[in-house]
N, C-alpha and C positions, 0 to 999 in steps of 0.2 A: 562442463561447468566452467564459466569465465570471469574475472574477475570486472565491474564494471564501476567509472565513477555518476553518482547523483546527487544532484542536489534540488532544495525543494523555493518554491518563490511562494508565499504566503499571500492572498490578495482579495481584495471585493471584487463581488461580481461585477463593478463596472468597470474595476481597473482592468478584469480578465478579458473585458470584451474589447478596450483597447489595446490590450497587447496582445491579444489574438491577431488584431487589424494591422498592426505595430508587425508583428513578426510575419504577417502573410503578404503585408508589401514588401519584405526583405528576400522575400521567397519561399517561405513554407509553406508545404503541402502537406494536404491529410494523406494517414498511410490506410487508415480503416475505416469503416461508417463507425459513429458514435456508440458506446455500449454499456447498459446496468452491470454492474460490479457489485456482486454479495461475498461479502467473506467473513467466516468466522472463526475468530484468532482462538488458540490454547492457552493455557496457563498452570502453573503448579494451582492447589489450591491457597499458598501462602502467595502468588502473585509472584514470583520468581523473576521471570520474562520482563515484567512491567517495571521491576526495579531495578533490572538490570540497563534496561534500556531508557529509563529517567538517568541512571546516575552513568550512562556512556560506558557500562563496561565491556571490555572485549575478551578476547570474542564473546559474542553472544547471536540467541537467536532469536527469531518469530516465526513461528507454526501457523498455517491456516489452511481453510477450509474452502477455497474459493469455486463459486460458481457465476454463470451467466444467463442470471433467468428469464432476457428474453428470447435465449436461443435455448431452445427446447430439444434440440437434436445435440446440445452439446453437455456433456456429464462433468460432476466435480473434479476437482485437481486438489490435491496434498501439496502442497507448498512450505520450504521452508527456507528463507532468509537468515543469512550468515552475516555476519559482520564482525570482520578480522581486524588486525593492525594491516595487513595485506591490501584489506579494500573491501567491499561486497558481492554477494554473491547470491545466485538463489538456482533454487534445484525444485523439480515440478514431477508431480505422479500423478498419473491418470489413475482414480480410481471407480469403481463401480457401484451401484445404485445400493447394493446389501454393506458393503464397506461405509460407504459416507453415512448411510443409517446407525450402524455400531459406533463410529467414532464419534458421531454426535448425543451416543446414548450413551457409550461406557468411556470416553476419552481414547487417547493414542499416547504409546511410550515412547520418550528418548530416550536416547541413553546416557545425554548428558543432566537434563535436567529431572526425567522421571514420567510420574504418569504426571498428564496433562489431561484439564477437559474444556472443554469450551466458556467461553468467558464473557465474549461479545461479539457480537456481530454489525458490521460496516457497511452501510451500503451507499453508492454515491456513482456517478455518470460521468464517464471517460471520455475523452477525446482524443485522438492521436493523431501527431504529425511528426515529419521530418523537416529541418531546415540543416543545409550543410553538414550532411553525414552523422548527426545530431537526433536523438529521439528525443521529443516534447510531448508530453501530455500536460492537458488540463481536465482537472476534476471537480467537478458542480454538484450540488445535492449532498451533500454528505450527509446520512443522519447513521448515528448509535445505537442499538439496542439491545435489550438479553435475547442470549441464543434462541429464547422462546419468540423472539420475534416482538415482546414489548418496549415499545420505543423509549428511551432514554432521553435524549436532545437530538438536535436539529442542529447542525454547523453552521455559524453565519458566515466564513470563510469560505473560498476554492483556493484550492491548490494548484500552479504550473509545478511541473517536476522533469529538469532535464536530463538525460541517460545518455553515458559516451562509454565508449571502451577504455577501459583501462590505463593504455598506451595511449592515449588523447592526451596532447599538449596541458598542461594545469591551468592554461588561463582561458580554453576554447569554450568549457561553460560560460566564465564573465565574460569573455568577448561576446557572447551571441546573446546577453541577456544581462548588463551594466548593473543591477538593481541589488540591495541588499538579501542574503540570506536568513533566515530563520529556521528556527528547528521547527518540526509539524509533523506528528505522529499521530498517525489515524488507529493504531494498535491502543498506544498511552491515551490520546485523547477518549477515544470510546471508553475505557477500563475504568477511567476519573467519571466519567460522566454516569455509568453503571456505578461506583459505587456510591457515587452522591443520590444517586433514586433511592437506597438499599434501606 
């Protein structure tokens, strides 16, 4: 488990396609073919998680459920994202086809927050590159829904999201990428948009 820094760039799809162009004449490379991203976050039933991470408190966490349904040969992963005064972090379980069936049917325990059960589910289309020792992804498609799979909204946003270690210089994100910050939570965002259907 390493501690690592990220930050998110908020954007239209047509700014994304020129800063795609923008950072691939500077020299990034793709690291993977492009891939659907389903995940489906936890939550206390009082929303615990959701207001911990509106109102920034620490540490704190987000639980999910993530799968990749166009690869068929590959099974869900338990995930759960930590966010310290330290920095972030995230920790991955492979789990198996009768587990990922219960936790979606009866919840999963922490130990810090309690029982959790499923809340919403995310789904949206990744890209990944490297530029200077730098991980960059961009994310398209973003739509919300209940765990049942009934759609909520449709995101008129993508997201870039840069990833560095830890021990990365403070200014090696804004160097490779000049442009303002935003907060963008695909966890909170989804939970808003599920409870405004409700």
């Amino acid at each position: 488990m390493s501690f690592r820094i990220e930050e998110k760039v908020v954007l239209t799809a047509s700014d994304m396609a020129r800063l795609q162009a923008d950072l691939q004449g500077r020299g990034m490379v793709p690291l993977y073919p492009a891939r659907l991203i389903r995940s489906v976050y936890f939550d206390t039933t009082g929303l615990q998680m959701f207001s911990d991470s509106e109102e920034g408190v620490l540490p704190r966490k987000k639980i999910r459920l993530r799968r990749y349904p166009e690869q068929t040969d590959a099974g869900a992963v338990l995930e759960t994202k930590i966010s310290s005064v330290e920095g972030r972090f995230k920790t991955t379980r492979p789990v198996d086809a009768a587990t990922e069936t219960r936790l979606l049917r009866q919840g999963h325990f922490d130990r810090d927050y309690g029982t959790l059960m499923p809340m919403v589910a995310v789904s949206y289309r990744r890209s990944y590159y490297s530029l200077n020792g730098l991980r960059i992804t961009f994310d398209r498609d973003i739509s919300y829904a209940r765990p049942d799979g009934q759609l909520a909204h449709r995101e008129s946003w993508t997201v870039c999201e840069l990833k560095a270690p830890a021990e990365a210089p403070l200014d090696a994100l804004h160097h490779v990428l000049p442009v303002p910050r935003r907060r963008f939570s695909k966890f909170c965002n989804g939970i808003s948009a599920v409870i405004a259907r409700a």
